[in-house]
C-alpha positions as CSV (number, residue, x, y, z in Angstrom):
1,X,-30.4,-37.3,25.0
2,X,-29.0,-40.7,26.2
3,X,-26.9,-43.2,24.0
4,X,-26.9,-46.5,24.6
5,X,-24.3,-48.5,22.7
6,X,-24.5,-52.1,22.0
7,X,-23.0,-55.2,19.6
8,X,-25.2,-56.7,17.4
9,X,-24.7,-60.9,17.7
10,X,-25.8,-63.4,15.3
11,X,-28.6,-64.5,17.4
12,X,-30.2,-60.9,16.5
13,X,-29.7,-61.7,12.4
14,X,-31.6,-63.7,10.5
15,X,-29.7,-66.2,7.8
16,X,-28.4,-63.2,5.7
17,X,-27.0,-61.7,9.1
18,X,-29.3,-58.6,9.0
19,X,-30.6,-57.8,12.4
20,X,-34.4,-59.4,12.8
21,X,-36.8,-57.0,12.5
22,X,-38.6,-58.2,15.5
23,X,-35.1,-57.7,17.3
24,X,-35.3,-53.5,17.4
25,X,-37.8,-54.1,20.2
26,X,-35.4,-55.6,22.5
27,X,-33.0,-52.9,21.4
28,X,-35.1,-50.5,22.2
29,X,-36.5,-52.1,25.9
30,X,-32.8,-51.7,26.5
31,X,-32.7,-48.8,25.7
32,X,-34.9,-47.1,27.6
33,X,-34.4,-49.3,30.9
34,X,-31.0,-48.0,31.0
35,X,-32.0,-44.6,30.6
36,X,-34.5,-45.3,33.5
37,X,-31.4,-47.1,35.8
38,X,-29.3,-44.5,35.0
39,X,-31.3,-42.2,36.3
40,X,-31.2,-44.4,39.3
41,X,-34.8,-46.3,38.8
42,X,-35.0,-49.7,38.9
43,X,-37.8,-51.5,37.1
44,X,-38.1,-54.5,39.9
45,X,-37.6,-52.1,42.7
46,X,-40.5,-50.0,41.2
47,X,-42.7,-52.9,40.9
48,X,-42.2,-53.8,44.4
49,X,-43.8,-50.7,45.1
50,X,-46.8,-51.4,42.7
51,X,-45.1,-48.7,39.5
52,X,-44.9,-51.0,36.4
53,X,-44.8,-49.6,32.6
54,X,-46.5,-51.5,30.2
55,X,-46.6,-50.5,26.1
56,X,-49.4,-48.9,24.9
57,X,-47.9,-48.7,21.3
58,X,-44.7,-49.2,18.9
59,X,-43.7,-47.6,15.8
60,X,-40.6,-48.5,13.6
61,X,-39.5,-47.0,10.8
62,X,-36.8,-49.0,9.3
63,X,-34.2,-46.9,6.8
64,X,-31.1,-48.9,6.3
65,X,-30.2,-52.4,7.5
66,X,-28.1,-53.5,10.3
67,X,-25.4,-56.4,10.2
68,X,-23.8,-59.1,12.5
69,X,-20.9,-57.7,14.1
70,X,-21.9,-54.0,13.7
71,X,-21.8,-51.4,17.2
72,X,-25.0,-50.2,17.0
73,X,-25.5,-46.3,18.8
74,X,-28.9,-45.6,20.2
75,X,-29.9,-42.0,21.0
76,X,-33.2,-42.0,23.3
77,X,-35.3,-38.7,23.8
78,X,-38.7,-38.1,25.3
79,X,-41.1,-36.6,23.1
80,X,-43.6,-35.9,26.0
81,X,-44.5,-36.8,29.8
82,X,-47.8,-37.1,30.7
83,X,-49.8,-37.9,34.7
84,X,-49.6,-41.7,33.0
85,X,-47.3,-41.8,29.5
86,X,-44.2,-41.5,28.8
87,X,-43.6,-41.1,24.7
88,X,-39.9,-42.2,23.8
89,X,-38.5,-41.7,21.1
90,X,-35.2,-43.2,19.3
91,X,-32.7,-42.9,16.5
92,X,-30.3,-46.0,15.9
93,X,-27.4,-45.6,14.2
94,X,-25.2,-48.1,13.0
95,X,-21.2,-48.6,13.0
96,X,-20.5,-45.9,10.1
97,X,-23.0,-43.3,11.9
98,X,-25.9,-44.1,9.3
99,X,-29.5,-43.6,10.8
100,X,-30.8,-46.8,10.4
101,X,-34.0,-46.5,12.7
102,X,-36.5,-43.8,13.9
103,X,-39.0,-45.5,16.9
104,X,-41.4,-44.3,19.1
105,X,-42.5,-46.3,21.8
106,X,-45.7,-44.7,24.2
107,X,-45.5,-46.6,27.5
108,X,-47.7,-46.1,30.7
109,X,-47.7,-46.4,34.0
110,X,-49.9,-48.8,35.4
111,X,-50.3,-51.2,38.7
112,X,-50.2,-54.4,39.1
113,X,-54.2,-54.7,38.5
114,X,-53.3,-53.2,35.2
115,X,-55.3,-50.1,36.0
116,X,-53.6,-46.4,35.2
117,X,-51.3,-45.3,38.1
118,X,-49.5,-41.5,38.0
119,X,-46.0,-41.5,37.4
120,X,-44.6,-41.0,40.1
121,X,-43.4,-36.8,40.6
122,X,-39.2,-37.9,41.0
123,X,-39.7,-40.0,37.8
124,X,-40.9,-37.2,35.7
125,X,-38.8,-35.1,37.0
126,X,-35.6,-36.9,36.6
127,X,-36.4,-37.6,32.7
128,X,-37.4,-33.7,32.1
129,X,-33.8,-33.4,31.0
130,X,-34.2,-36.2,27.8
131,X,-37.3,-33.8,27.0
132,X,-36.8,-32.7,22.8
């Protein structure tokens, strides 16, 4: 598992300083991206060498709001690997430990003609270990 902390601002609340629903999806790009840098893979540097990840498909499942102020924990797991998708999988919590969030996000790997490209052997390797 990986945890990702982060703050939540007011420019992630609506006027009632509840986190945007369309907001989770940046929390959860962050989420994964650092899970990717920390295990030492860049997105630019891959897509230098023709390896982008675009999203196939997003779900949310919203259980409990989250306010302004709050420090949010994320917990990112991979549900499965795949030659060309990688399923994610999340569970926010927010600052009292309450599970706010379940997502699953389904990303592939593609090039930059947008055609399917194998994930690359060092990737899949390295994110065996956030395997449920």
């Amino acid at each position: 598992m990986h945890i990702t902390k982060r703050q939540i601002y007011y420019y992630d609340t609506d006027a009632e300083g509840v986190v945007y629903y369309g907001n989770y999806l940046r929390f959860l790009e962050e989420a994964r991206t650092k899970m990717l840098e920390d295990e030492g893979f860049k997105l630019k540097e891959l897509a230098n060498k023709n390896i982008l990840f675009a999203i196939k498909r997003q779900e949310i499942d919203y259980k409990a709001p989250i306010y302004y102020g709050e420090i949010i924990e994320i917990k990112t797991k991979i549900e499965e690997i795949t030659s060309y998708r990688i399923r994610f999988y999340y569970e926010i919590f927010n600052s009292i430990g309450q599970k706010t969030t379940i997502a699953r996000t389904d990303m592939v790997c593609i090039n930059k003609n947008f055609n399917l490209n194998e994930i690359p052997t060092e990737i899949k390797e390295a994110l065996k270990k956030y395997i449920l």
